[in-house]
N, CA, C and O of each residue as an XYZ file, in Angstrom:
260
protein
N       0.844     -1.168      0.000
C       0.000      0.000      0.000
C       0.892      1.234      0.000
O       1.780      1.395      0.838
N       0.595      2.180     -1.066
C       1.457      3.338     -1.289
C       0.770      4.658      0.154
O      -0.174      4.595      0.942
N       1.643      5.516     -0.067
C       1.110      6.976      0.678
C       0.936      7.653     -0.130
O       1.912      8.181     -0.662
N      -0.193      7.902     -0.519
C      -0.516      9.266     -1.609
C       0.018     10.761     -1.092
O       0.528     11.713     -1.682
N      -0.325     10.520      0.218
C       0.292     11.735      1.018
C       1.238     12.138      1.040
O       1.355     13.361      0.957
N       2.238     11.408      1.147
C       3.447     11.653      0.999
C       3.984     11.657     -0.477
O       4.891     12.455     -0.711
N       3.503     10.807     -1.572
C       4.018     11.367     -3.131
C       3.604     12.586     -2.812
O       4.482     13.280     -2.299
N       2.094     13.309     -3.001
C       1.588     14.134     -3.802
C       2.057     15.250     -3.073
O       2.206     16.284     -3.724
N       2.347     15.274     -1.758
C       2.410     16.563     -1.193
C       3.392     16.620     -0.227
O       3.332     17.427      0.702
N       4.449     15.691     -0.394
C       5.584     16.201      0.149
C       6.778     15.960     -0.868
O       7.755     16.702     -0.963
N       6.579     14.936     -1.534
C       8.137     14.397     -2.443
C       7.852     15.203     -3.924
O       8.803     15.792     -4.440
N       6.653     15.210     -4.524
C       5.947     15.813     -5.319
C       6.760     16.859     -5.514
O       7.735     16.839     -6.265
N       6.150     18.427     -4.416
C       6.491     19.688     -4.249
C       7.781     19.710     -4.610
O       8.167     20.165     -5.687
N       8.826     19.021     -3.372
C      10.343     19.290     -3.483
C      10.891     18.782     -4.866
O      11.887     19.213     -5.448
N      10.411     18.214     -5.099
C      10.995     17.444     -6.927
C      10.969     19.352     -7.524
O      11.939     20.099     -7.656
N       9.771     19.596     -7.722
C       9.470     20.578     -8.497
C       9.860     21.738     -8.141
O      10.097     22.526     -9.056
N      10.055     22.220     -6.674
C      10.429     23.178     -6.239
C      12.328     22.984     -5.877
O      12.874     23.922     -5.296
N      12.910     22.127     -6.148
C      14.362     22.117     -6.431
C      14.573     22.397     -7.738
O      15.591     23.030     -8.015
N      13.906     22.097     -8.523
C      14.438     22.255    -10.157
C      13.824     23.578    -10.500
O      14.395     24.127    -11.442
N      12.813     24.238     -9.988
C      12.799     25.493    -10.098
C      13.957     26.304     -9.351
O      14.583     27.157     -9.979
N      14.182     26.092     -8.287
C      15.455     27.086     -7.800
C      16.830     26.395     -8.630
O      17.627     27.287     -8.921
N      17.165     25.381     -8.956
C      18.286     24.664    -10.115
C      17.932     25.608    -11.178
O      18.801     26.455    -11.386
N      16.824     25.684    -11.944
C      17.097     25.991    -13.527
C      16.479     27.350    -13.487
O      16.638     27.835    -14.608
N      15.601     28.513    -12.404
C      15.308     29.516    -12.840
C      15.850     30.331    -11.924
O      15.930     31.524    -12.216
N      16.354     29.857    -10.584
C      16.529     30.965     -9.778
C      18.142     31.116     -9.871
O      18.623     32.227     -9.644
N      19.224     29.724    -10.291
C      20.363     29.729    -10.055
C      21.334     30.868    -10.998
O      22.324     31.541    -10.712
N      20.708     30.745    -11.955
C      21.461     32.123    -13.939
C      21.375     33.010    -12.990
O      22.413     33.671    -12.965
N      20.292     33.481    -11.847
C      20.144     35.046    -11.803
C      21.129     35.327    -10.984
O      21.555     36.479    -11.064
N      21.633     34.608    -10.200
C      22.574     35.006     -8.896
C      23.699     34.892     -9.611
O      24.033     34.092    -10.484
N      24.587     36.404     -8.793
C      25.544     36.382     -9.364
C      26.667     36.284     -8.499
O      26.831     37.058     -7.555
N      27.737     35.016     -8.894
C      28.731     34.606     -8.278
C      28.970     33.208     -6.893
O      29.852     32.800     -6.138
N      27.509     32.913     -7.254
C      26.857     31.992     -6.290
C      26.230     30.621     -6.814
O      25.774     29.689     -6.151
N      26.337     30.767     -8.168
C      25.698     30.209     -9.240
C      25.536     28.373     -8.830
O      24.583     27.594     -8.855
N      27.026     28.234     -8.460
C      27.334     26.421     -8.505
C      26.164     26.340     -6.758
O      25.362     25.550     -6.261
N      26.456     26.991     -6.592
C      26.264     26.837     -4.942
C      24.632     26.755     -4.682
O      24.291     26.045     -3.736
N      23.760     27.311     -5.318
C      22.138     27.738     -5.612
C      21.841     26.361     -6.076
O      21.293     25.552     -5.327
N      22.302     25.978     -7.689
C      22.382     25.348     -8.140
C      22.504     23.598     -7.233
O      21.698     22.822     -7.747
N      23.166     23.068     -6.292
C      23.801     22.143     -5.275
C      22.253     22.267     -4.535
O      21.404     21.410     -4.780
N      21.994     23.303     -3.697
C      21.016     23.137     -3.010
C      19.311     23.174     -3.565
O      18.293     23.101     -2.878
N      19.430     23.290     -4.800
C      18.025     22.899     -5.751
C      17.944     21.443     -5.981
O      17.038     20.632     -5.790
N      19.242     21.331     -6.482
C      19.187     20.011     -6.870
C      19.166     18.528     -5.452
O      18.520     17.480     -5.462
N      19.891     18.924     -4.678
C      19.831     18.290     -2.742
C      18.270     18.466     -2.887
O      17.704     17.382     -3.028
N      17.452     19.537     -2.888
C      16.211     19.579     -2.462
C      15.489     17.989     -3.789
O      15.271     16.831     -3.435
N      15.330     18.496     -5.039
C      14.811     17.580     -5.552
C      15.175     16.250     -5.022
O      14.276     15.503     -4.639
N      16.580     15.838     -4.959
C      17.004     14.658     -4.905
C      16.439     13.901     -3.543
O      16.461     12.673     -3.470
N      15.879     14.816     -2.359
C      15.471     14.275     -1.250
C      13.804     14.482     -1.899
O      13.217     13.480     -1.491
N      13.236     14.965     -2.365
C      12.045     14.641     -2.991
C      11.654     13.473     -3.601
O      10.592     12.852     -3.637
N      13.100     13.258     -4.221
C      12.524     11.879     -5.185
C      12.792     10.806     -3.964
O      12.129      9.773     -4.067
N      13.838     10.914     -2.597
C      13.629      9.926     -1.649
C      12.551     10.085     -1.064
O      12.145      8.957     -0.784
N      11.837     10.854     -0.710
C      10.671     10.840     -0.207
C       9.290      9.930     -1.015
O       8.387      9.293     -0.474
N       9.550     10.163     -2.441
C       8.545      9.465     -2.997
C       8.808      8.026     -3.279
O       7.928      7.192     -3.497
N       9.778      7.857     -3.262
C      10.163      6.367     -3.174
C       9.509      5.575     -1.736
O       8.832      4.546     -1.745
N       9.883      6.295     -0.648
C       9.454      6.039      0.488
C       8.301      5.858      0.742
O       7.904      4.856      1.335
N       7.280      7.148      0.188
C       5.944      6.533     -0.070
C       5.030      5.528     -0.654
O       3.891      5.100     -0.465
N       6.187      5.310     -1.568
C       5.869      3.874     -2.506
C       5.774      2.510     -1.220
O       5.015      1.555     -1.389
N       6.479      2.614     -0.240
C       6.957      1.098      0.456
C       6.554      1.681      1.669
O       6.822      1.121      2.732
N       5.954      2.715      1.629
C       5.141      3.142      3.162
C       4.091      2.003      3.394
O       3.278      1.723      2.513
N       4.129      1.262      4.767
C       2.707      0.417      4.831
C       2.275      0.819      6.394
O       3.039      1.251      7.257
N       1.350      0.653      6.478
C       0.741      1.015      8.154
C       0.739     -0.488      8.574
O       0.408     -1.439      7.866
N       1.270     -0.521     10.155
C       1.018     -1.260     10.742
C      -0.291     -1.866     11.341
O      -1.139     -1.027     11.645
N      -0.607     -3.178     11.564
C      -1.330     -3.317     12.356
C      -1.246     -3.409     13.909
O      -0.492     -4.212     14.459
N      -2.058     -2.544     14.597
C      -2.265     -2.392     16.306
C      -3.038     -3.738     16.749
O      -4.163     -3.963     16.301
N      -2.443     -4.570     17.585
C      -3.079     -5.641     17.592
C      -3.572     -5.276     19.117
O      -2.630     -4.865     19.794
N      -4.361     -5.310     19.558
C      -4.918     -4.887     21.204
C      -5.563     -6.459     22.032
O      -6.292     -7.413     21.760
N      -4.870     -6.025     22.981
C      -4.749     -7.071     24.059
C      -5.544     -7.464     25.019
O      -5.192     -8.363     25.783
């Protein structure tokens, strides 16, 4: 059983919101470029672990006594 929750609205976002600061925010800065660039791409790359994670997310069962 997957987590939708966790694709759609946590691994999702950071995918998309690292490669926006990687490919639109990194050209504009100047002299900082590699460095912007490192932490867009860290952000996506823990996005795509997050959605992996959601893939093999399963809930336990509470067994009561």
């Amino acid at each position: 059983m997957t987590s939708k929750a966790i694709i759609l609205y946590v691994g999702l976002p950071m995918v998309i919101f690292g490669a926006f600061i990687a490919l639109a925010i990194a050209p504009l800065a100047v002299g900082v470029e590699s460095t912007i660039e490192f932490v867009g791409s860290l952000i996506g790359i823990l996005g795509v672990v997050f959605m992996i994670s959601g893939m093999f997310y399963k809930k336990e069962i509470v067994v009561q006594e």
